[in-house]
N, CA, C and O atoms as CSV, one atom per row, in Angstrom:
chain,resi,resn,atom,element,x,y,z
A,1,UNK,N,N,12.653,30.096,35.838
A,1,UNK,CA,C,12.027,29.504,34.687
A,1,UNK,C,C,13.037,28.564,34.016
A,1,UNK,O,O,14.172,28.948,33.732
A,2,UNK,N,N,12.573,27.259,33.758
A,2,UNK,CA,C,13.721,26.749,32.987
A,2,UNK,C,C,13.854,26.572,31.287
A,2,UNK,O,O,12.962,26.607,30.440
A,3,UNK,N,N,15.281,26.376,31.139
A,3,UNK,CA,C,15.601,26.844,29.724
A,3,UNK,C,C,14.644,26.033,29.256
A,3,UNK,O,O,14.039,25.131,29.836
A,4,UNK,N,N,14.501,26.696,27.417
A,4,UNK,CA,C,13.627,25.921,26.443
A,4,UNK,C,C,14.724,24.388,25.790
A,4,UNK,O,O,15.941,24.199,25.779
A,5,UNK,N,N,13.725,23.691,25.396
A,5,UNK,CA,C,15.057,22.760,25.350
A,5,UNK,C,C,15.480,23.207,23.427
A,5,UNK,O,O,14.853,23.742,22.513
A,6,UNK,N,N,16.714,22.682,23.571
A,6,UNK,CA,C,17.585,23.182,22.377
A,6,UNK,C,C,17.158,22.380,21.266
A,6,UNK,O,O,17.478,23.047,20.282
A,7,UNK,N,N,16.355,20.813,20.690
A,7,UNK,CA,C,15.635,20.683,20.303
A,7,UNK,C,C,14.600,19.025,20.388
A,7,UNK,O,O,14.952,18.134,21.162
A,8,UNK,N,N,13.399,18.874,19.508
A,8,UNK,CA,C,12.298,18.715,19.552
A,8,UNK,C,C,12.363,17.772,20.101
A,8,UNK,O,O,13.316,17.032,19.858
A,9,UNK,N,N,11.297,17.361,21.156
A,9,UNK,CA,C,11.719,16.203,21.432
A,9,UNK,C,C,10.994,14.805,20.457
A,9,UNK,O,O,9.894,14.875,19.908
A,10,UNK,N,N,11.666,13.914,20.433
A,10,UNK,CA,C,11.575,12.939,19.452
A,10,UNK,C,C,10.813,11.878,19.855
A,10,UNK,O,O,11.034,11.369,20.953
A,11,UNK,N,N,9.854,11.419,19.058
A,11,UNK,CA,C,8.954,9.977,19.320
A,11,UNK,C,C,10.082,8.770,19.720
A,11,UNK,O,O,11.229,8.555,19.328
A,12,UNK,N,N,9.123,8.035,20.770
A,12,UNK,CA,C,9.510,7.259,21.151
A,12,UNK,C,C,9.783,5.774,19.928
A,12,UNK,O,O,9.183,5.786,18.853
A,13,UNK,N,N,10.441,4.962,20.184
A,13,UNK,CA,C,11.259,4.436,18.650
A,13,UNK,C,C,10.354,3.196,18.584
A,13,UNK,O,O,9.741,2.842,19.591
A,14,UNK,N,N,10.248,2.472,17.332
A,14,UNK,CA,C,8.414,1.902,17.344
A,14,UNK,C,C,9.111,0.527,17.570
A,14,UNK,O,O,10.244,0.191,17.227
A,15,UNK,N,N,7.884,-0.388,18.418
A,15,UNK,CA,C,8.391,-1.421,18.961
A,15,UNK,C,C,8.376,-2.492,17.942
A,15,UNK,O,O,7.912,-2.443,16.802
A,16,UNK,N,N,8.857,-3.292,18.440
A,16,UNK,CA,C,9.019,-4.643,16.704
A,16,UNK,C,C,7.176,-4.723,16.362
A,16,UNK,O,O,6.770,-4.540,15.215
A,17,UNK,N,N,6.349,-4.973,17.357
A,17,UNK,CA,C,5.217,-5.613,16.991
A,17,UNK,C,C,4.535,-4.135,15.800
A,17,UNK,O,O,3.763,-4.367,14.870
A,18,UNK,N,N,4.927,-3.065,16.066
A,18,UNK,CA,C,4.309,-1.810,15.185
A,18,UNK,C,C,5.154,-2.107,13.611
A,18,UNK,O,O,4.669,-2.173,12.482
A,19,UNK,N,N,6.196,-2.210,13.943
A,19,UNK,CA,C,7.157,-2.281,12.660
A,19,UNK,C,C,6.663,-3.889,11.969
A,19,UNK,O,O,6.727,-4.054,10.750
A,20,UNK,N,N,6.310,-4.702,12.643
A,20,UNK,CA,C,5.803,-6.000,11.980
A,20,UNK,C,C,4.405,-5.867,11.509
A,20,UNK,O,O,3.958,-6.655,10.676
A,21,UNK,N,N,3.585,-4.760,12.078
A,21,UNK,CA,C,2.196,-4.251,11.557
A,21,UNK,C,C,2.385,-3.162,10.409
A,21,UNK,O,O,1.459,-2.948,9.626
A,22,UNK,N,N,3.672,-2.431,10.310
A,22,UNK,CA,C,3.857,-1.633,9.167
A,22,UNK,C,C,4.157,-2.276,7.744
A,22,UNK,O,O,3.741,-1.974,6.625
A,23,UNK,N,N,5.162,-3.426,8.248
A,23,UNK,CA,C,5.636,-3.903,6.998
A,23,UNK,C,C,4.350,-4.617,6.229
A,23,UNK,O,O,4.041,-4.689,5.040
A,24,UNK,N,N,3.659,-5.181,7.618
A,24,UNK,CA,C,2.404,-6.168,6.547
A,24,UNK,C,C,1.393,-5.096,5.920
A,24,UNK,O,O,0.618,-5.402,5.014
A,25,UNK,N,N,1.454,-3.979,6.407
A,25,UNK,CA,C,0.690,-3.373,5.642
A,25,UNK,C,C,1.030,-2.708,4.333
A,25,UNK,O,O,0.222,-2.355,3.474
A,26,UNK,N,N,2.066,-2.613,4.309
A,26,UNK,CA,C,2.905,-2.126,3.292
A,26,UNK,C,C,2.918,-3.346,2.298
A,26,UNK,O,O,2.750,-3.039,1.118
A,27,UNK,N,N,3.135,-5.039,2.659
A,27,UNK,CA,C,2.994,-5.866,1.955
A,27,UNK,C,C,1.979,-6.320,1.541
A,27,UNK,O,O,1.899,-7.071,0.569
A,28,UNK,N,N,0.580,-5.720,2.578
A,28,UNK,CA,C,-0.671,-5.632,1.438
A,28,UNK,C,C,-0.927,-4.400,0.730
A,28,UNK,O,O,-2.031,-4.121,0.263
A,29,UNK,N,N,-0.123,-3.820,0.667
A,29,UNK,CA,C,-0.692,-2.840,-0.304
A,29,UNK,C,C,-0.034,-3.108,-1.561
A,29,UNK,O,O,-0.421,-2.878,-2.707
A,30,UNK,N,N,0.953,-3.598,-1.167
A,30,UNK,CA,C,1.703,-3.756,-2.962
A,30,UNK,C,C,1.312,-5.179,-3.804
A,30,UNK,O,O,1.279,-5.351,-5.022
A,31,UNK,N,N,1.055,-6.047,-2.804
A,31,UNK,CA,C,0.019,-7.487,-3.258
A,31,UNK,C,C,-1.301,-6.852,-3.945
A,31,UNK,O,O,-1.543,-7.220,-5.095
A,32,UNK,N,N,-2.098,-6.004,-3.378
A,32,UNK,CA,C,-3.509,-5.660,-3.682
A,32,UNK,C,C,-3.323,-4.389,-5.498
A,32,UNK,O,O,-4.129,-4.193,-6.407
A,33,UNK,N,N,-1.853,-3.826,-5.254
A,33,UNK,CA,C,-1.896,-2.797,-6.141
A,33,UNK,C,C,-1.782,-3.788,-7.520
A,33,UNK,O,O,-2.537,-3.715,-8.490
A,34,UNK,N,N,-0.599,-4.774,-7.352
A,34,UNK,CA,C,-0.151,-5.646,-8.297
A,34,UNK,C,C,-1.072,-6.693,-8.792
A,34,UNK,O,O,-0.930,-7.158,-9.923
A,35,UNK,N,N,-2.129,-7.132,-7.890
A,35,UNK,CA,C,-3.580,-7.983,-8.412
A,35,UNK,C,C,-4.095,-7.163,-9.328
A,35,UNK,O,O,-4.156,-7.555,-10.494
A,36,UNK,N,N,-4.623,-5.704,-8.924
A,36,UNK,CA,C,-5.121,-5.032,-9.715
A,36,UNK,C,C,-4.703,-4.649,-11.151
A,36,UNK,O,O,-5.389,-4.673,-12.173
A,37,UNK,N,N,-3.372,-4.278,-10.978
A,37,UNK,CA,C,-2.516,-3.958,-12.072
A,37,UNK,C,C,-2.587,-5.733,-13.106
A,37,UNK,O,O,-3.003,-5.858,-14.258
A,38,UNK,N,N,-2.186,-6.547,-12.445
A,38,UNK,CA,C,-2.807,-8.123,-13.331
A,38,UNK,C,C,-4.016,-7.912,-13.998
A,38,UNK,O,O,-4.112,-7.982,-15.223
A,39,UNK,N,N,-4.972,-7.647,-13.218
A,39,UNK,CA,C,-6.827,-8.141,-13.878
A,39,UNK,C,C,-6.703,-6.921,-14.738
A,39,UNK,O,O,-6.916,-7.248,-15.905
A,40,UNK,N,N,-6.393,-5.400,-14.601
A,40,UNK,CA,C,-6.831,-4.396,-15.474
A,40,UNK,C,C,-5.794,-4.877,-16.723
A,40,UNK,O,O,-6.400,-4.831,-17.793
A,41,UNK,N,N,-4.642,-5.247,-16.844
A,41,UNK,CA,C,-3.436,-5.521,-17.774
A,41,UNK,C,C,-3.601,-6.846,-18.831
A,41,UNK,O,O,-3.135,-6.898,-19.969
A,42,UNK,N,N,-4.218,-7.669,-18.293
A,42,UNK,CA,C,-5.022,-8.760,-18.778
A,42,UNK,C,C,-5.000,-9.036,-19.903
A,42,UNK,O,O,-4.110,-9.599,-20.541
A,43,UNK,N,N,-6.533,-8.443,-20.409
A,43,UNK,CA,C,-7.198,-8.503,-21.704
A,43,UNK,C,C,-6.333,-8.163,-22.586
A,43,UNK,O,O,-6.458,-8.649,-23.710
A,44,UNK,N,N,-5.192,-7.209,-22.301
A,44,UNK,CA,C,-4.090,-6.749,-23.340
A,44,UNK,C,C,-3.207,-7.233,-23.753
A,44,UNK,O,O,-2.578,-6.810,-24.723
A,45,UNK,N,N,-2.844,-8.663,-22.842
A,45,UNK,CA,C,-1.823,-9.330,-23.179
A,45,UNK,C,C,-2.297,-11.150,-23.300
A,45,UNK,O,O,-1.471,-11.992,-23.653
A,46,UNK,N,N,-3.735,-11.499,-22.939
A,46,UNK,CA,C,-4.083,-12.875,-23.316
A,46,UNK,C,C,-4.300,-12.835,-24.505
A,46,UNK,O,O,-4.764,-11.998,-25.279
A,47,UNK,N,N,-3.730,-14.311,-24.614
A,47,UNK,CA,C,-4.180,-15.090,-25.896
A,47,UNK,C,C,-5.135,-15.839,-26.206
A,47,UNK,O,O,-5.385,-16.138,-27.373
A,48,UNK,N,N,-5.829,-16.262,-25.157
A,48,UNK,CA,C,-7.230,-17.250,-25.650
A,48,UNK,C,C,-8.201,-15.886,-25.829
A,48,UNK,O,O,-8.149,-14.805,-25.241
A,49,UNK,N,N,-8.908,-16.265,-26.647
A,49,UNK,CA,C,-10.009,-15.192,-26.635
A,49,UNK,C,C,-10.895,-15.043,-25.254
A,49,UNK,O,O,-11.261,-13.960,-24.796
A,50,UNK,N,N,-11.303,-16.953,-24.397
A,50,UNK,CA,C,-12.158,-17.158,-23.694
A,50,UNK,C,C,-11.431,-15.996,-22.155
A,50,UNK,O,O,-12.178,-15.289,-21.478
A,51,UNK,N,N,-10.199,-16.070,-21.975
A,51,UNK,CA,C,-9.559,-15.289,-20.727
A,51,UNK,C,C,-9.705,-13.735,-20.854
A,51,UNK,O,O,-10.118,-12.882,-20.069
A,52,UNK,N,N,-9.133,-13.670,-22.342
A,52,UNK,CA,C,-9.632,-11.959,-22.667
A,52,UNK,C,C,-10.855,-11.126,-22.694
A,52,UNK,O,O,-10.873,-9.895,-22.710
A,53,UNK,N,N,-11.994,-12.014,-22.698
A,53,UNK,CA,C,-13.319,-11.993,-22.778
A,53,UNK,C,C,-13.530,-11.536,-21.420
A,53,UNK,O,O,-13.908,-10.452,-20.975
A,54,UNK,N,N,-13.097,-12.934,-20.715
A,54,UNK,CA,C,-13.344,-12.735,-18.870
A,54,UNK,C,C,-12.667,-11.706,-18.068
A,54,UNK,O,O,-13.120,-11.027,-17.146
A,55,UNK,N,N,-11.266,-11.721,-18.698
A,55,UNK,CA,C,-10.488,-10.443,-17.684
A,55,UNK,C,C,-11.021,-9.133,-18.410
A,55,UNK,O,O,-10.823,-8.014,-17.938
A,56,UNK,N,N,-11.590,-9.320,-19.386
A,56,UNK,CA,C,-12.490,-7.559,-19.769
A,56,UNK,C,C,-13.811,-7.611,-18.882
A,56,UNK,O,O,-14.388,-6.563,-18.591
A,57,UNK,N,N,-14.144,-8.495,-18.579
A,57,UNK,CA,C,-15.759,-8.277,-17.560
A,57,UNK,C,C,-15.254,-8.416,-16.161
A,57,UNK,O,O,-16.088,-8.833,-15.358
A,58,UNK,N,N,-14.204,-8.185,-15.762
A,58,UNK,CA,C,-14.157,-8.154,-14.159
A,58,UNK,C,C,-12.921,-6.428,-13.829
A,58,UNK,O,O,-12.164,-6.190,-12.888
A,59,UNK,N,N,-13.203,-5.723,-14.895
A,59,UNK,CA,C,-12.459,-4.493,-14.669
A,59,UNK,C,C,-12.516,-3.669,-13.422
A,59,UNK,O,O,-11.667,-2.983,-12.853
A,60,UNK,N,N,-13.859,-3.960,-13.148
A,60,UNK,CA,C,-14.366,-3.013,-11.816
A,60,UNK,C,C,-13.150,-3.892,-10.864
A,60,UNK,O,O,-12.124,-3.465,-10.335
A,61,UNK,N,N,-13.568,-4.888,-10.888
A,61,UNK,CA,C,-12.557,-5.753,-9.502
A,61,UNK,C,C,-11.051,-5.306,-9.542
A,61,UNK,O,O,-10.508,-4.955,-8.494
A,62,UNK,N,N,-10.218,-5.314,-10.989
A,62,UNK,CA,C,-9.219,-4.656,-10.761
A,62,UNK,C,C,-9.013,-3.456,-10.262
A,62,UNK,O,O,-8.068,-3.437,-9.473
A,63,UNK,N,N,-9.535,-2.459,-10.422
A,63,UNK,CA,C,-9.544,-1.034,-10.632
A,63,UNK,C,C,-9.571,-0.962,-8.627
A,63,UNK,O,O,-8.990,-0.157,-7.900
A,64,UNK,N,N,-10.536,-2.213,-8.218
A,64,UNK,CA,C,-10.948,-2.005,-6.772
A,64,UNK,C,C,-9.592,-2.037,-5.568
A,64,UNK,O,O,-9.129,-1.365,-4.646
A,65,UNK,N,N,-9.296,-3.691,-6.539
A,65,UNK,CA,C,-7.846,-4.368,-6.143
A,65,UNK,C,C,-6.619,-3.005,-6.112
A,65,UNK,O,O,-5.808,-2.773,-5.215
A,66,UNK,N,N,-6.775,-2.440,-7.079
A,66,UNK,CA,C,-5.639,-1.434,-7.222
A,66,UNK,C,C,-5.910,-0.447,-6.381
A,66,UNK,O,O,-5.025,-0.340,-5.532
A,67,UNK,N,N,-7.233,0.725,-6.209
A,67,UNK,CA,C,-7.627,1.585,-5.486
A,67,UNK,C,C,-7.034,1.120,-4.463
A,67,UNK,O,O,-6.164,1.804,-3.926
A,68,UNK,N,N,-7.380,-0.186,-3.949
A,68,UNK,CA,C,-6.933,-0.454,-2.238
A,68,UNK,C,C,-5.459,-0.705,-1.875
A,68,UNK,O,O,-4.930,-0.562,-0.773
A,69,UNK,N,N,-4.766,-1.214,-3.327
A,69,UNK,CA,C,-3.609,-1.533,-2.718
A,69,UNK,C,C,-2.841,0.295,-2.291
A,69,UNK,O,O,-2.255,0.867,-1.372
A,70,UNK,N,N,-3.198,0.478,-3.233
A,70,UNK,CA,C,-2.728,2.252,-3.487
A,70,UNK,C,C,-3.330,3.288,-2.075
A,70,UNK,O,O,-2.710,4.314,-1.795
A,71,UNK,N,N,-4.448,2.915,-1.357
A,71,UNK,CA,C,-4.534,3.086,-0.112
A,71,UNK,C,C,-4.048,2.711,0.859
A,71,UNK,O,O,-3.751,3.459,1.792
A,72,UNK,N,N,-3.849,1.358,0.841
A,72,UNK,CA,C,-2.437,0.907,1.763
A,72,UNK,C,C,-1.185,1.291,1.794
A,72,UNK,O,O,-0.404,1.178,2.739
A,73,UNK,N,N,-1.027,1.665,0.939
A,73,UNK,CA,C,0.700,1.871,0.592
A,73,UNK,C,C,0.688,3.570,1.198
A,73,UNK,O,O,1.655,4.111,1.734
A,74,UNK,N,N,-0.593,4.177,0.962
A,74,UNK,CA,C,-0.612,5.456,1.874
A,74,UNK,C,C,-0.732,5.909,3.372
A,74,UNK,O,O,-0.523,6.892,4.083
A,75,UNK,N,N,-1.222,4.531,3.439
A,75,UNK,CA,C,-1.572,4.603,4.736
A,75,UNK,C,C,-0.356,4.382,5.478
A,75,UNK,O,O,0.120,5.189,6.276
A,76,UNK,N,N,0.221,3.044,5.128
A,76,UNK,CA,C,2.320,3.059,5.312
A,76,UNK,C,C,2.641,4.233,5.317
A,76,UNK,O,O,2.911,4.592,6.463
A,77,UNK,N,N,2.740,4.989,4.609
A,77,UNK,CA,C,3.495,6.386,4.223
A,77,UNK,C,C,3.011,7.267,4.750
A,77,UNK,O,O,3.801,8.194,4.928
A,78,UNK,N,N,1.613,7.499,5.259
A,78,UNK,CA,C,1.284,8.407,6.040
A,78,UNK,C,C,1.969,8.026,7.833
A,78,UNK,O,O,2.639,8.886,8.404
A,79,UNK,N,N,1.773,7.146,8.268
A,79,UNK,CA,C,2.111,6.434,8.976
A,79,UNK,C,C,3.538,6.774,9.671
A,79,UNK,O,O,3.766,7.081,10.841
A,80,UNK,N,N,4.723,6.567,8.208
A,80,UNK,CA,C,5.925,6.262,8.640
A,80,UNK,C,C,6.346,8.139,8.674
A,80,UNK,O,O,7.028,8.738,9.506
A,81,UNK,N,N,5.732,8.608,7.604
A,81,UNK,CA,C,6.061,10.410,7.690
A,81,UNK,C,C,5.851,10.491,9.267
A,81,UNK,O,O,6.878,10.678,9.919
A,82,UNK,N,N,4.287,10.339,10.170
A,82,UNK,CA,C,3.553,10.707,11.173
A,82,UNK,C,C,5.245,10.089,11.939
A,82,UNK,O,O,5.969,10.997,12.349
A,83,UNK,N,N,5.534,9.304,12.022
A,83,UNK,CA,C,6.751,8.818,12.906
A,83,UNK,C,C,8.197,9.217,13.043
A,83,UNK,O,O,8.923,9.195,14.037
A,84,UNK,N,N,8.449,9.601,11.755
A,84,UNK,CA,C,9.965,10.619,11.657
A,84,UNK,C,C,10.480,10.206,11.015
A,84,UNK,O,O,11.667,10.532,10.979
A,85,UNK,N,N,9.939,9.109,9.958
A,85,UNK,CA,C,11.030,8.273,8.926
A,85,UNK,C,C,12.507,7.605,9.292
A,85,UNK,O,O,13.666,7.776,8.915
A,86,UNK,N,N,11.767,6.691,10.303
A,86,UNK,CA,C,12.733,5.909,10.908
A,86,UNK,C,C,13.010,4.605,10.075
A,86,UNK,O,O,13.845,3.789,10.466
């Protein structure tokens, strides 16, 4: 019987084109979190009345923008944990 091995064996190491699909995803998630974080942040800090008016009626869109960037950035992180935090 042969020995158990002494330890785990380790994922194979991710090729540039995976690591160039991680980073962009990682760079849309923080583009999409930071749109969101803009449109919801908005109304609190314009000065024309006419922009504060408008960035208060498109809240849903931020809130969406943000949900997704904040899913991306998990999906990176689920991703890079699933790999060994290389």
């Amino acid at each position: 019987m042969p020995p158990a091995p002494s330890r785990p064996p380790q994922a194979p190491a991710p090729s540039a084109a995976e690591r160039r699909q991680a980073s962009e995803l990682l760079f849309k998630g923080v583009t999409c979190a930071l749109i969101g974080m803009v449109i919801l942040l908005a109304p609190y800090y314009a000065r024309s009345l006419s922009v504060r008016d408008l960035m208060g009626q498109i809240h849903v869109v931020g809130w969406f923008a943000l949900v997704l960037g904040l899913a991306f950035i998990g999906r990176w992180g689920w991703q890079r944990w699933r790999s060994g935090a290389r």
